[in-house]
C-alpha positions in Angstrom: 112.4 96.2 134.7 110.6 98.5 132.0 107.8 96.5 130.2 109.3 96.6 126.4 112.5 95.0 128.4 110.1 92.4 129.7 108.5 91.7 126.9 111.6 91.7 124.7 112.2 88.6 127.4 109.1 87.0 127.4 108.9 86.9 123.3 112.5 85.7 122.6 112.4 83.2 125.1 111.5 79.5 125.3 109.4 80.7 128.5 105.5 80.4 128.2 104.0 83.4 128.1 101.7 84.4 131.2 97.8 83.7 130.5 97.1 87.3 130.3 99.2 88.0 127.5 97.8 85.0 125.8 94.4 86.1 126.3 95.3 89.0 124.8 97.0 88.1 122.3 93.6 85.9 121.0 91.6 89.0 121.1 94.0 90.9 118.7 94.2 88.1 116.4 90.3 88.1 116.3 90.7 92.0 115.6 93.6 91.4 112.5 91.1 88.8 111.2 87.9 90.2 111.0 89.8 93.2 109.6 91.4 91.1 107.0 87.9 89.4 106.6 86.3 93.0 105.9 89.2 94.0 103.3 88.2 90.4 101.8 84.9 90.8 101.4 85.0 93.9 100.3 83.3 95.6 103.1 86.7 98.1 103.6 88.0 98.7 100.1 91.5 98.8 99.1 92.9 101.3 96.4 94.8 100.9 93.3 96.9 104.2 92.7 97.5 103.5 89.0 101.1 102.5 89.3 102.7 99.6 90.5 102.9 99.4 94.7 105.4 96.9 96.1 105.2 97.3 100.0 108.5 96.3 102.3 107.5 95.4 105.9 107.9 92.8 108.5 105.6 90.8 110.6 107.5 91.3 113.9 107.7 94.3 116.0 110.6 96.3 115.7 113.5 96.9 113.0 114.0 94.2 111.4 116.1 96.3 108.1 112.8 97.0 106.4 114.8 100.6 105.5 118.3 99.4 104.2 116.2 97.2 102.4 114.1 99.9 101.2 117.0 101.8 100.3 118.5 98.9 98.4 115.1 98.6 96.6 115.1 102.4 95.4 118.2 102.3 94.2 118.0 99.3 91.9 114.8 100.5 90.7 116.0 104.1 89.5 119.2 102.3 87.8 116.7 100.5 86.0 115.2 103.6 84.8 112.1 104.0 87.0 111.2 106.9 88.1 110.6 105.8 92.2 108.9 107.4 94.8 108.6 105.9 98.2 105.9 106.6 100.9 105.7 106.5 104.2 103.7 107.0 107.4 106.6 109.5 108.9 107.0 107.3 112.1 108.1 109.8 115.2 107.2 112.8 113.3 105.7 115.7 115.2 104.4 117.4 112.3 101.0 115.4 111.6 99.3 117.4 108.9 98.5 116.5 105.3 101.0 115.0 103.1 105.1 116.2 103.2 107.5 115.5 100.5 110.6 115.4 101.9 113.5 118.0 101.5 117.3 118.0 101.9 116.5 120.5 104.6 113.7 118.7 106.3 114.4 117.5 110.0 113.5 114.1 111.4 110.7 116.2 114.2 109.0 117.5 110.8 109.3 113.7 108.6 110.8 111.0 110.7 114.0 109.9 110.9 113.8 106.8 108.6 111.9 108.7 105.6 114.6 111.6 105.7 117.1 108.8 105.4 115.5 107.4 103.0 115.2 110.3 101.0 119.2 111.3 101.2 120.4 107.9 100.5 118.4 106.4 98.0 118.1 110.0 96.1 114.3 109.2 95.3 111.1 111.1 96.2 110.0 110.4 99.5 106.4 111.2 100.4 105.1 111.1 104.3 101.4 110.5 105.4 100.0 109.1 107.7 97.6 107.9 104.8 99.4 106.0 102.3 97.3 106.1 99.6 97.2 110.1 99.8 101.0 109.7 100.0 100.7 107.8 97.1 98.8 109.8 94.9 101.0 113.0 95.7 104.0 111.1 94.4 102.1 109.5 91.2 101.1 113.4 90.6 104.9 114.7 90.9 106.1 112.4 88.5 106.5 108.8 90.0 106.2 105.7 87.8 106.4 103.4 91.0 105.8 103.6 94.2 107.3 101.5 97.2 105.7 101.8 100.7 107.9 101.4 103.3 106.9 99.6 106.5 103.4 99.5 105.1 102.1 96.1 104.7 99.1 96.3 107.6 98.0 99.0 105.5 95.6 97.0 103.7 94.1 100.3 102.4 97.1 101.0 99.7 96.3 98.1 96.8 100.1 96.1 96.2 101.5 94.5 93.4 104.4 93.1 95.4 105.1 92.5 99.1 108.4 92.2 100.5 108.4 91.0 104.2 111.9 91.3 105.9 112.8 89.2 108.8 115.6 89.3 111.3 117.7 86.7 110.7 119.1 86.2 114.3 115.9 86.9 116.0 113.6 85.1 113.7 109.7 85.4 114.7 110.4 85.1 118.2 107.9 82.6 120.4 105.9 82.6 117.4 103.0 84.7 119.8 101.2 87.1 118.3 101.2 90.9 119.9 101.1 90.9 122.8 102.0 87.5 123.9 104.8 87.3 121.2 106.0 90.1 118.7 104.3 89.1 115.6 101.9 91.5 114.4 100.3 88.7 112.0 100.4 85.1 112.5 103.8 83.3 111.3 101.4 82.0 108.1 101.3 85.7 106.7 105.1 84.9 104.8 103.6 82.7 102.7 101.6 85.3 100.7 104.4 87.4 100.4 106.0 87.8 96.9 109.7 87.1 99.1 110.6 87.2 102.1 114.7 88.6 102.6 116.4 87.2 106.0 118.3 90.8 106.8 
């Protein structure tokens, strides 16, 4: 059996998981919170962009509809009259230089499958980077008014306005483990300091 299979298992199962996973689990929960401590303190510094950031993204691994939902997002936006822009890391990209807006004529190996589309069905601006806040700043600087990150909200870096954390209705958060005993990626406690949370 391949390991993702395995561990697909292991996390959506009522089955404890096996001490080594749990042991590692705890050391990347004292990773996320010392990194969250840091960002607290001020010690790593996040950046406001000057416009309004409202991040989509999910506490589990895996899709959870963080890009329908993204989609969705864009387009209510623009029919309110916002001009929207929506970033992106590029996820899968093989291109891995600078900052890209995407084109009609870009191809997933240049942008990533979910940013291209992105960019043909919500008819906004889409910006990848593998730094969001450089994303960002492109898109403020080609006309944006707002700016939605899309499966961005570890990246404590890029200051938010508004978090919305999408979870899988079905699967819910799994065993409840963190990474990779279970397949959240913050502890289950993280929802509550989002601004909603939309079962998809």
């Amino acid at each position: 059996m391949r390991l993702d299979a395995w561990l697909q298992r292991v996390w959506y199962s009522k089955a404890r998981p096996p001490a080594w996973l749990r042991a590692l689990a705890a050391l990347y929960g004292a990773v996320m919170r010392l990194r969250a401590a840091l960002y607290a303190r001020g010690w790593l510094k996040s950046v406001r962009v000057g416009v309004p950031v409202i991040v989509v993204g999910n506490v589990t691994v895996g899709g959870t509809g963080k890009t329908p939902l993204t989609i969705w997002l864009a387009q209510a936006l623009r029919g309110l009259g916002y001009r929207v822009a929506v970033v992106s890391r590029g996820y899968g990209r093989r291109a891995a230089w600078g900052t890209l807006r995407v084109k009609p004529s870009s191809s997933a190996e240049e942008v990533g499958d979910e940013p291209l589309l992105i960019h043909r069905r919500a008819g906004c601006p889409v910006f990848v980077d593998g730094d969001r806040v450089r994303a960002a700043r492109a898109a403020i600087a080609a006309g944006a008014q707002l700016v939605i990150a899309d499966d961005g909200l570890q990246h404590l870096r890029l200051a938010r306005d508004a978090e919305i954390i999408a979870v899988d209705a079905q699967r819910g958060l799994g065993n409840g483990g963190l990474l990779p005993a279970g397949p959240l990626r913050e502890p289950a406690s993280r929802l509550g300091r989002a601004t909603a949370v939309v079962l998809t």
